[in-house]
N, C-alpha and C positions, 0 to 999 in steps of 0.2 A: 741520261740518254742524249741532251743536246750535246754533251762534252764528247759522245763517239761520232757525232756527226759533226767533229769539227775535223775529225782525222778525214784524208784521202782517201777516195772509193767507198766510204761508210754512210747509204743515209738511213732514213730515218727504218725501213725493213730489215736491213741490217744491223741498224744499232740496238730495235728494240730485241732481236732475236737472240744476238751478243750479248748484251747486260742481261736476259733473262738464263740465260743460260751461263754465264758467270756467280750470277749471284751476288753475295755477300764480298769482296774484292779483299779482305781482310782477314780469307780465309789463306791467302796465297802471299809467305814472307816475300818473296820478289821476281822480278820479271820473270828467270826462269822458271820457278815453281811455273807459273800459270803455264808458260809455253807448254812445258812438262805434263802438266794437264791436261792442254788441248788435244794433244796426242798427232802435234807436225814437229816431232821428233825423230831421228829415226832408233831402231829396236840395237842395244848395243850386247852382245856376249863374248864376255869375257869370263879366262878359263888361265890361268899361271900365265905367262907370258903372249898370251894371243888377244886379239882383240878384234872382231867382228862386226861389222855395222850392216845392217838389214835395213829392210823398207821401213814403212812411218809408222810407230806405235799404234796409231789408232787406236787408245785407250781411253779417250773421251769421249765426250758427248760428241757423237757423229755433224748435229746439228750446229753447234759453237764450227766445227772443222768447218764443214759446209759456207758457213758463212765469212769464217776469214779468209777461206780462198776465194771464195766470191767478192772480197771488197781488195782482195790480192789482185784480181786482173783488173778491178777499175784502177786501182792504186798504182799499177805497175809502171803505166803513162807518164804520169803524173812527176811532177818535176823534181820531187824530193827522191822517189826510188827508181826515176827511169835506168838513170847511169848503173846502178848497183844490177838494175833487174837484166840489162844490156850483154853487160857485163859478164854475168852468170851465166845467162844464155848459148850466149857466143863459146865459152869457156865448154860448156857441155855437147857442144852439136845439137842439130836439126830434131833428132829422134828424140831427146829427155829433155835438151835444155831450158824450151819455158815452160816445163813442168815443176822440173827442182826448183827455176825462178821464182814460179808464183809461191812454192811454200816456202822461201824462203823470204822473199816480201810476204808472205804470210805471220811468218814469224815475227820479223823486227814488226809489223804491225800491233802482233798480242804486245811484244816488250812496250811499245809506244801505248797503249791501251792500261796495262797497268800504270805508266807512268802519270797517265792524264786522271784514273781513278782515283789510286792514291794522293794525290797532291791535288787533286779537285779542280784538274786548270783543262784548256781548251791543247788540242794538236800545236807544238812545237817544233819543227825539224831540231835536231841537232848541227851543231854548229859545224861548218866544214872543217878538214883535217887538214887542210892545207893553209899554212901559213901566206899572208899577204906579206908581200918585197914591199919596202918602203923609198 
């Protein structure tokens, strides 16, 4: 539990609600599985050459959802996802855009979440993509 309160926008209500509602974290081979699970996915139908994407699975535990979007809008600020979350936003318009934001800082949150479970470590950002000019 201390390890999901190490991640942005996660305390201690959130985390215990998260870890109980995950479980066992060994149940899930890698990041996606679990996203997959949480059900902030969206629904995909495909049929011979067509391919459709729908709103959000919502196949999980309603509760787990609940709470990563909840640690999604403390997190969104936050200096690790503000840029992406911004980003996104802007990209979608006034009407949807911090909605898809928040699940989609919803998301890289679950990926960050398995990450810190399996490997047993505290919140890491990932390193930026932009090379430093020497």
């Amino acid at each position: 539990m201390s390890l999901l309160t190490s991640a942005p926008g996660i305390g201690w209500v959130l985390g215990y609600t998260i870890a109980s509602e995950i479980g066992d974290i060994g149940r899930f081979a890698s990041p996606k599985k679990l996203v997959g699970y949480t059900g902030l996915c969206p629904r995909v139908h495909q049929s011979g050459g067509s391919d459709h994407r729908g709103p959000l699975a919502k196949n999980g535990p309603k509760y787990l959802r609940w709470a990563l979007i909840e640690a999604a809008v403390h997190a969104g600020p936050s200096s690790v996802y503000r840029e992406h979350y911004e980003r996104t936003a802007k990209r979608l318009g006034r009407q949807r855009g911090n909605k898809v934001a928040r699940v989609e800082v919803a998301r890289k949150l679950t990926e960050a979440i398995w990450h810190m479970l399996t490997k047993s470590e505290p919140f890491a950002p990932a390193r930026s993509r932009t090379a430093l000019v020497a």
